[in-house]
C-alpha positions, 0 to 999 in steps of 0.5 A: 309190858309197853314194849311187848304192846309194840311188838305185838302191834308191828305183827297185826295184833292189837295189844300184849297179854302177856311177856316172859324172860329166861328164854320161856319160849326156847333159847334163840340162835344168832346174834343178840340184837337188842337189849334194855329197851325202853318203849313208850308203847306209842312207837310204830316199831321196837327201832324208835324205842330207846336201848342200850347198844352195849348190853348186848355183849352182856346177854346170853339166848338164856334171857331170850324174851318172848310174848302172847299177843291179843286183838280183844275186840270188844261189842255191845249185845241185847241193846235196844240201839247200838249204843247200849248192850252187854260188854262182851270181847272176843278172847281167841276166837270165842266171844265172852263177858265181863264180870262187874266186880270193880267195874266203874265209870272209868272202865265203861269210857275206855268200852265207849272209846273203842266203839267210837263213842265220846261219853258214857251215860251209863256204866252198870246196866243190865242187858240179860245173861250170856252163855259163853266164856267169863273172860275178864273180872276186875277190870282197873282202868285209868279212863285214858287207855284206848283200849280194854286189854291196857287196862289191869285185870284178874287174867283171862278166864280167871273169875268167882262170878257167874253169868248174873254179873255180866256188866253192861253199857250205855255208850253217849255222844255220836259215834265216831269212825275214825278213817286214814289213808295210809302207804300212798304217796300223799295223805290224798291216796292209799289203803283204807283203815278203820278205827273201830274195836280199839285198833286199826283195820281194814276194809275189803273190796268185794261190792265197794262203789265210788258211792263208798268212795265219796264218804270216805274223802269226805270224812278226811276233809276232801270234796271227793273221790276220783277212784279207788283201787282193790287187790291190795294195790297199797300193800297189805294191812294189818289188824281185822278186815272191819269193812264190807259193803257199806251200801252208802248213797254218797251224800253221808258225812261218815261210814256210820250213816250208810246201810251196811250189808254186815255190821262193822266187823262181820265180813265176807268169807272171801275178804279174810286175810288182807289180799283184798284191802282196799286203796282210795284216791281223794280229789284235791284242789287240782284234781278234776272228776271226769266221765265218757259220754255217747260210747256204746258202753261205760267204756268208752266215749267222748272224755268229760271233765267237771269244772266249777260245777259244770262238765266240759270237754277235752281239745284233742291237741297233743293227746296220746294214749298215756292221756288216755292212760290217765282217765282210764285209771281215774274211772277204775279202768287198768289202761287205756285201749285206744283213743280217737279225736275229731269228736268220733264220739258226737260234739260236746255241748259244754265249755273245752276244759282243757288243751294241749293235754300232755300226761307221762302217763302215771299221773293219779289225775289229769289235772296233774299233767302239763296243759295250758290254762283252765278254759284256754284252747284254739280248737272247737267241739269237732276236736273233742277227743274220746277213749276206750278203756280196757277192764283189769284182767290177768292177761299175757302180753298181747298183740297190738295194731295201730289205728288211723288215729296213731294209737295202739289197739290191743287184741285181748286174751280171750279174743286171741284164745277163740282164734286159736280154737279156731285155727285148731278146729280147721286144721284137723277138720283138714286132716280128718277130710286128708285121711277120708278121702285117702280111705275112699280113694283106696276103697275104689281102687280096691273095687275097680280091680275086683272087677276087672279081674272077674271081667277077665275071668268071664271073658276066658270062660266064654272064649269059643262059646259063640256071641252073648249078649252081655249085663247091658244089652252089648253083644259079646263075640269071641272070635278066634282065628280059624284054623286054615287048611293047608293048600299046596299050590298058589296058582288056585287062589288059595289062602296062605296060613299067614295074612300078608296085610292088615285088610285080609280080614283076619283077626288074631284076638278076641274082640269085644262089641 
């Protein structure tokens, strides 16, 4: 059974219920891997546990083995604090109690261990009857085990009792929360987990606070907390998501003494599954805390640092935007968007904490970058430098300018998404007034020649017809050329049927007035 606990453990489950042989699950296919393992049941992985490297030659897919993983948290219910109650655990899905036949001292101190307790004052209280499932009857533990499901049993579900056997606790001693970092470069960073329930979990990252943040160092050892992280940016757990919203002040010594919006184990509905695990950075002896001052908003302004109690300012000798980099992240910024020197943000009042600042850019804190000693520089407050942080967002590369100041500024998305409607809306704001004046144009000229031709109609309807006054008052005359006489002698001052020059008088087409 130790080996299918760690089985089950590698996969996000708390214990083993159960195991078979003889390839109860089907026969396999491929190599045979392992064989004769000899786990402890304390191994992290079935690769730390002893085996024999040549049975495998021996072994067919008929002996293939297979096993039933449990989780069982367990709770205490219609106690009159949260120390007492009725022992129910959760078997698939569905809470259920324990019957008290065998039920001992022994067996309460492992209920008390996985809720955190240190003691037992009571093992065989009554708390009244429940009305689910009956999951466990003679129940065996050692007093040692960590967890209910190491200890023997009937099976689960299996029973001769009815509800007025349920057992009950009173749990003694302090609750204690036990809290790791885990899958971090150092034990002072990495994803938050819980002891609680008997197994390790997680905690989500929906209404977290750097409140929040302080507790959890300060149950770890550390004076405090420099940032924390969220989406899973240490990897993603196992286990249950035991943590939501803790509501803490900042001045507890333990999770346990906040005000959580939810008990421990009763979380959100967006924090199931481990995509939203949440990662703390701890301050160490070389980290610093730091803060923005006089920007127009929490996200920016001139760079302050906490150092021996007081807040001090930064000299903006050598700084560059990984500098800025670095403080953004410590605030829970994703990077930096500018920075500015020469005290753009207003003179500091404190002592300059730092000079000649130079970070890669990757550092947690910039008390870990190169710099000269603690409270040495050659500069005053009107170099006190300042930066502007950018929130986390999901955004495509973006554009970039540079300020006077030589660092890059970043057009963001949504600001380049309104330019884009904008351009999009002009140009066929352009297009639609092309076509309209096209349509109007056509419109006129389709008018004007309408009118031409009745004008033309008219004027051959009146032609001989004598003058006429016309829509606007002119006076139309339609002349036509007379019809001369024939004349046979030129000596008697005849007219020729021709004129000789344009001053005869004679018109030859009509003439309008």
């Amino acid at each position: 059974m130790t080996d299918a606990h760690v089985v089950c453990r590698m996969i996000g489950y708390t214990f083993a219920e159960s195991f078979s042989c003889c390839a109860a699950f089907g026969p396999g296919t491929g190599d045979i891997l392992l064989d004769n393992l000899q786990c402890t049941g304390e191994e992290v992985t079935i690769g730390h546990c002893m085996q024999n490297p040549f049975a495998t030659r021996i072994c067919g897919h008929s002996k293939d083995v297979g096993v039933t993983c449990i989780k069982l948290p367990v709770r205490l219910v219609d106690g009159a604090s949260a120390n007492e109650g009725r022992v129910e655990v959760n078997y698939q899905g569905s809470w259920g109690t324990i019957c008290n036949d065998s039920w001992d001292i022994k067996d309460a101190t492992v209920v008390c261990r996985m809720l955190g307790y240190t003691g037992v004052s009571s093992a065989m209280v009554r708390f009244g009857e429940a009305t689910g499932d009956i999951i466990l009857d003679n129940v065996g533990c050692y007093g040692s085990e960590t967890h209910i499901a190491q200890c023997t049993h009937g099976g689960y579900e299996i029973h001769n009792c009815d509800h007025s056997e349920d057992v009950g606790v009173i749990c003694s001693g302090e609750a204690e929360l036990k809290v790791r970092l885990v899958e971090g470069p150092d034990e002072s960073q990495g994803r938050v987990e819980l002891f609680y329930f008997g197994s390790w979990g997680t905690v989500c990252q929906y209404n977290w606070t750097p409140l929040d943040s302080e507790v959890v160092c300060r149950m770890l050892g550390f004076v405090g907390a420099i940032a924390y992280s969220t989406s899973s940016s240490y990897g993603r757990g196992t286990g249950e998501v035991i943590l939501y919203r803790p509501r803490c002040s900042g001045k507890e010594s333990s999770l346990l003494e906040c005000d959580p919006f939810y008990d421990l184990g009763i979380t959100y509905l967006f924090c199931s599954g481990h995509a939203t695990d949440l990662g703390v950075s701890c301050l160490k002896p070389d980290d610093f805390r730091v803060r923005l001052v006089g920007g127009r908003s929490d996200k920016e302004g001139r760079v302050e640092i906490l150092y021996l109690g007081t807040w001090g300012t930064v000299c903006d000798d050598n700084w560059d935007l990984n500098d800025a980099n670095v403080v953004c992240r410590m605030l829970g910024y994703e990077r930096a968007e500018n920075f500015s020197c020469c005290a753009a943000f207003g003179l500091g009042s404190g002592p300059i904490v730092l000079d000649e600042v130079e970070c890669e850019g990757t550092e947690p804190n910039i008390g870990h970058c190169r710099r000269s000693d603690y409270e040495t520089h050659d500069c005053d407050h009107s170099e006190d430098v300042g930066v502007s942080c950018i929130e986390h967002e999901v955004e495509q590369e973006s554009s970039t300018t540079v300020t006077p100041n030589g660092s890059e500024m970043g057009l963001s998305q949504p600001a380049k998404f309104g330019l884009i409607g904008f351009l999009s809306v002009a140009v066929i704001g352009i297009l639609l007034g092309c076509i309209f004046m096209t349509l109007m144009v056509r419109k006129y000229r389709r008018s004007a020649n309408q009118a031409s031709s009745q004008q033309q109609e008219t004027a051959k309807q009146n032609s001989y017809n004598g003058p006429q006054h016309g829509e606007e008052g002119c006076l139309e005359l339609n002349v036509v050329p007379p019809k001369l006489p024939e004349r046979s002698s030129r000596d008697q001052g005849e007219l020729y049927e021709t004129p000789r020059h344009a001053d005869d008088g004679d018109v030859y087409e009509d003439i309008k007035i």
